[in-house]
C-alpha positions as CSV (number, residue, x, y, z in Angstrom):
1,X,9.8,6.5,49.3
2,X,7.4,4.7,51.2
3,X,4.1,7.1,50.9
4,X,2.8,6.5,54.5
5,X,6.2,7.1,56.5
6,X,8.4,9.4,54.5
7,X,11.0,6.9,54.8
8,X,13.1,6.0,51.6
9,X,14.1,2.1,50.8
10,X,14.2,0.8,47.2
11,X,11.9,-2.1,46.7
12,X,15.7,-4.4,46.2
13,X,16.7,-3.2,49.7
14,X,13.3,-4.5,51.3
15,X,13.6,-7.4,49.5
16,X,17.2,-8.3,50.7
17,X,16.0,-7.3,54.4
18,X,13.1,-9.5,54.2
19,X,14.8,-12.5,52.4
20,X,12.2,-12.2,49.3
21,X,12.7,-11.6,45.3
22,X,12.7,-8.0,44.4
23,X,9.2,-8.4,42.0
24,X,8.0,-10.3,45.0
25,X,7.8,-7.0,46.6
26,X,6.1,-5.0,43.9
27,X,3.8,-7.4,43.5
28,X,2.5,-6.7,47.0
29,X,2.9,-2.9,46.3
30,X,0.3,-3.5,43.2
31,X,-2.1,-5.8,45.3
32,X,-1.5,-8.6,42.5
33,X,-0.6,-11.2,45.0
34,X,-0.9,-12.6,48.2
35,X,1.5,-12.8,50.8
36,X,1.9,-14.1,54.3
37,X,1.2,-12.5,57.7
38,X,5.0,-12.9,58.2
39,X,5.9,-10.9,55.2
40,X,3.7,-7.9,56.1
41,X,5.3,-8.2,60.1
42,X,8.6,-8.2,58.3
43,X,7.5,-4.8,56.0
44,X,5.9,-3.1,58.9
45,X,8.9,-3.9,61.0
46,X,11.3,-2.2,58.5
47,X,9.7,0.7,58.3
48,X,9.2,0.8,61.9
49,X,5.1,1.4,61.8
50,X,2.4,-0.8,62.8
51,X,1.2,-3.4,61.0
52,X,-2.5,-2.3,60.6
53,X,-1.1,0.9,59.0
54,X,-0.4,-1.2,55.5
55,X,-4.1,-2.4,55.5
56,X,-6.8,0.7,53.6
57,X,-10.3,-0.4,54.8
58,X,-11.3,2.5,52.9
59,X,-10.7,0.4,49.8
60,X,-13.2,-2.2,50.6
């Protein structure tokens, strides 16, 4: 379950949506890799929230 929308996809069912490998994916999740602007559009698309919503400025 996604932990800032409630809304439940596996990390394999993102990856088939968005084209990507399935470690791909939880490597974003972890913050061990980069990825494009068009693969966060893609996630934020999916889960139907705004794109700014997968950034934490609190972090930095």
């Amino acid at each position: 379950m996604n932990e800032k929308t409630g809304k439940k996809i596996s990390q394999e069912e993102l990856a088939l949506r968005l084209g990507l490998a399935k470690n791909h994916i939880g490597l974003i999740e972890r913050g061990q890799t980069n990825t494009t602007v068009d693969v966060l559009y893609g996630i934020a698309k999916e889960f139907k929230i705004d794109i700014i919503s997968l950034f934490d400025f609190n972090e930095l």
